[in-house]
C-alpha positions in Angstrom: 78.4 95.5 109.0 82.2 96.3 108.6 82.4 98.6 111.3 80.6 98.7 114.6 77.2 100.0 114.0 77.1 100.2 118.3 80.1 102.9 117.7 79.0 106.5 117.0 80.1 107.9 113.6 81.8 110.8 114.1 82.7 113.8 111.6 84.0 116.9 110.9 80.7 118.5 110.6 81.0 117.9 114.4 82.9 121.4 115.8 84.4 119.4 118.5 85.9 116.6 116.0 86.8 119.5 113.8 88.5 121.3 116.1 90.9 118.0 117.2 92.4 119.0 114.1 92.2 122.5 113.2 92.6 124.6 116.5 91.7 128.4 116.7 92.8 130.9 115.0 94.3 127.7 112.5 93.3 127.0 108.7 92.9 124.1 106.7 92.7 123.6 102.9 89.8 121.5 102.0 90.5 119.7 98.3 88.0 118.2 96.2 89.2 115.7 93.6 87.9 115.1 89.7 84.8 117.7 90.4 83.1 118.4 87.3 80.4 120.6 85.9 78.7 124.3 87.6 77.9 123.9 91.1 76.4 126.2 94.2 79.1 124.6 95.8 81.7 126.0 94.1 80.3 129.3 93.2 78.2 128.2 90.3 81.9 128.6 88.3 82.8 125.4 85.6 85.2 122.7 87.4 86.7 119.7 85.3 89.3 118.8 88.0 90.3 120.4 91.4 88.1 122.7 93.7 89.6 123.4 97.0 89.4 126.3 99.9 90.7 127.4 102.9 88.7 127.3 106.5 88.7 129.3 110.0 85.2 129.1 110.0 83.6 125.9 111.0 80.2 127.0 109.6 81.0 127.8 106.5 83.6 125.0 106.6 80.4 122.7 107.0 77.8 124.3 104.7 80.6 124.2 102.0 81.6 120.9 102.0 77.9 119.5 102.7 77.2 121.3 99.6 80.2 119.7 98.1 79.5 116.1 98.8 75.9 116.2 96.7 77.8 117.6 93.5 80.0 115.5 90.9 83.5 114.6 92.5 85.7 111.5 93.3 86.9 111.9 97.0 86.8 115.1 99.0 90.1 115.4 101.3 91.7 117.9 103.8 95.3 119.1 104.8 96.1 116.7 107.8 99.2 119.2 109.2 99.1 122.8 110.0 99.3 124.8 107.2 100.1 128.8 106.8 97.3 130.5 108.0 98.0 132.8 104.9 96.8 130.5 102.4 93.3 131.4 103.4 94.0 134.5 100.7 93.9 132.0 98.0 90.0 131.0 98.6 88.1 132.7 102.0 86.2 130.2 103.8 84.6 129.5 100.1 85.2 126.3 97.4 86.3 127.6 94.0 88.3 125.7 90.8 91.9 126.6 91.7 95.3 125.6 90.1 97.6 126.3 93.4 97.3 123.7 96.3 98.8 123.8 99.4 102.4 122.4 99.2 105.1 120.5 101.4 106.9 124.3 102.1 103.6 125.3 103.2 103.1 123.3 106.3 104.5 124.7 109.6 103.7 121.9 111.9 103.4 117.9 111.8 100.5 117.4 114.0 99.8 113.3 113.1 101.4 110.5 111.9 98.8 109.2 109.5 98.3 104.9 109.0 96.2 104.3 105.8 95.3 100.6 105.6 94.2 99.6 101.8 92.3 96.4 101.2 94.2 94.7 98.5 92.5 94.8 94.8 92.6 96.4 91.7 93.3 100.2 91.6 90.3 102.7 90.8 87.2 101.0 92.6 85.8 100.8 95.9 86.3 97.8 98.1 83.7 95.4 99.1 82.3 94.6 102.4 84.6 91.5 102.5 87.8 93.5 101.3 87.2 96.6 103.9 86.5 93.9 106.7 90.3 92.5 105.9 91.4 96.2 106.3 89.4 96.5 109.3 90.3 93.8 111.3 93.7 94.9 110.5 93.6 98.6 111.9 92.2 97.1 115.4 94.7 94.6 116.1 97.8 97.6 115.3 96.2 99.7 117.6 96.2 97.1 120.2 100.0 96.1 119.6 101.3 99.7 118.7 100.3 100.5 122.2 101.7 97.4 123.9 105.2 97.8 122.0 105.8 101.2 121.6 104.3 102.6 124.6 101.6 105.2 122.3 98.7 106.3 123.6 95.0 105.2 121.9 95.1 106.8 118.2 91.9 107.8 116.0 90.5 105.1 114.7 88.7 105.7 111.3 87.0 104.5 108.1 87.9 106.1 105.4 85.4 104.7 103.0 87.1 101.8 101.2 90.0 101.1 103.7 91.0 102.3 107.5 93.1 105.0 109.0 94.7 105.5 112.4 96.0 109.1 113.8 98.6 108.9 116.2 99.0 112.6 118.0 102.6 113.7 117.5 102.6 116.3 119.7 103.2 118.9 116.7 106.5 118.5 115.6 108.4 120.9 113.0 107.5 120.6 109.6 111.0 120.3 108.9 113.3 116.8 106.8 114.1 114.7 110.1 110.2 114.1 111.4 109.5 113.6 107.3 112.4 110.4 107.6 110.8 109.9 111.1 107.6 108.8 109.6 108.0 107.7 107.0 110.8 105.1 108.5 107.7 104.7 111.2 105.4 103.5 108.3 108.1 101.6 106.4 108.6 99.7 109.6 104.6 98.8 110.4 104.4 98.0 106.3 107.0 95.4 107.3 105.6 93.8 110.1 101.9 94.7 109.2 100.8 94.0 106.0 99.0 90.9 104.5 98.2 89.2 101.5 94.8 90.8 101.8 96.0 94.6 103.3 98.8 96.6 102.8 99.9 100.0 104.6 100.0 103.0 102.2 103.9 103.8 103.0 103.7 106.9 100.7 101.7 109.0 103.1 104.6 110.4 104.8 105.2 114.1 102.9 103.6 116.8 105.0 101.3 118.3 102.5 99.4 115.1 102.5 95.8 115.1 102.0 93.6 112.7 104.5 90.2 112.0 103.5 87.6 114.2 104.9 85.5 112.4 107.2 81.4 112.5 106.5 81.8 112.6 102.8 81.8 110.2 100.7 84.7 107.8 99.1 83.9 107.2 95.1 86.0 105.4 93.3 84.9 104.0 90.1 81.3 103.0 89.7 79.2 101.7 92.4 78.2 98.2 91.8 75.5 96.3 93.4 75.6 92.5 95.0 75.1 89.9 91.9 75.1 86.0 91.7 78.6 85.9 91.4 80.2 89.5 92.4 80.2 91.5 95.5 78.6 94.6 95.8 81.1 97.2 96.0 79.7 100.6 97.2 80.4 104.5 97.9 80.6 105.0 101.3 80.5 107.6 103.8 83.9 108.7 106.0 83.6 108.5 109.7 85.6 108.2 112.8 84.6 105.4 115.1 87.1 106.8 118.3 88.8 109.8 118.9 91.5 108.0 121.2 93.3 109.7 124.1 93.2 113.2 122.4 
């Protein structure tokens, strides 16, 4: 296994998990990436790109993107920060093909400082169990020493399908240039002292309209490829968090 199979798997389908992130009376954009063809999902309307929607409603928030997840796509994501509630205009608590995304001006509030961990290999296909360990193993000993050094409490610790993320809880800061430079000179540092030969840290996850995989769907790049004499099987796999930290 790559990840503790003792751990429960936690998602966003969960309202509690969900709502660690998206509070009351709060909205987030939900984005799927390179969905093609007519789906229930979406409306039964044509997609050959980006669907997305925005969410108060953890109900239809689930059904939509459980819906979602069985159709053609390659990665469904979410807005990490709070966004304007306002946005929900564009698409209400339903998936549709849309042009207009949320933006950097449209987030109000940096809620997490985000730590994507990529197993090293060649862009547009999933890593294999050996690869996601690297990334793995990784993410668990920066938790440990990020606490020990910089005094931060326990972050989320995820999977995010082919590599691992940690959330630490900012406290929601504004939205504004000088917590932009403050994270992204956070992850420039931890790239520094962090990364290996066999996992690097994502340093361009910093911009506030970032989108964060959506955990309990399902991560597909490229083709999946089964276990062979000589190659590694290198599989879609479902999002999940494995600890919710001290939130």
């Amino acid at each position: 296994m790559t990840d503790s199979a003792k751990k429960p798997k936690m998602t966003l389908f969960d309202r509690q998990v969900f709502e660690t992130f998206v509070h009351p009376r709060e909205v987030v954009e939900v984005r799927i990436l390179g969905a093609r063809g007519k789906a229930q999902a979406w409306g039964g309307e044509w997609a050959n790109g980006t669907v997305s929607g925005y969410f108060d409603d953890h109900r239809a928030f689930c059904q939509a993107v459980q819906a979602a997840d069985k159709a053609l796509h390659s990665g469904i994501y979410f807005t990490l920060q709070v966004i304007d509630p306002r946005l929900i205009g564009r698409a209400f608590n339903r998936l549709k093909p849309i042009n207009v995304t949320t933006a950097d001006h449209n987030i109000t509030t940096y809620r997490w400082l985000p730590i994507d961990i990529d197993p090293v290999r060649p862009s547009g296909i999933a890593s294999s169990d050996s690869e996601l360990k690297e990334a793995l193993r990784l993410r668990d000993r920066m938790a440990v020493e990020i606490s020990q050094d910089r005094g931060w409490p326990a972050p989320i610790k995820a999977m995010s399908g082919n590599g691992a993320h940690l959330l630490y809880a900012l406290g929601d800061m504004p939205a504004d240039e000088r917590t932009t430079l403050f994270i992204k000179g956070v992850l420039f540092e931890l790239a520094k002292k962090y990364d290996t030969p066999t996992a690097k840290i994502d340093q361009g996850v910093f911009n506030p309209a970032r989108i964060w995989k959506l955990y309990g769907t399902t991560a597909r790049k490229g083709d999946e490829v089964p276990a062979g004499p000589n190659r590694e099987a290198r599989p879609h796999r479902m999002s999940f968090i494995s600890a919710l930290g001290d939130q």
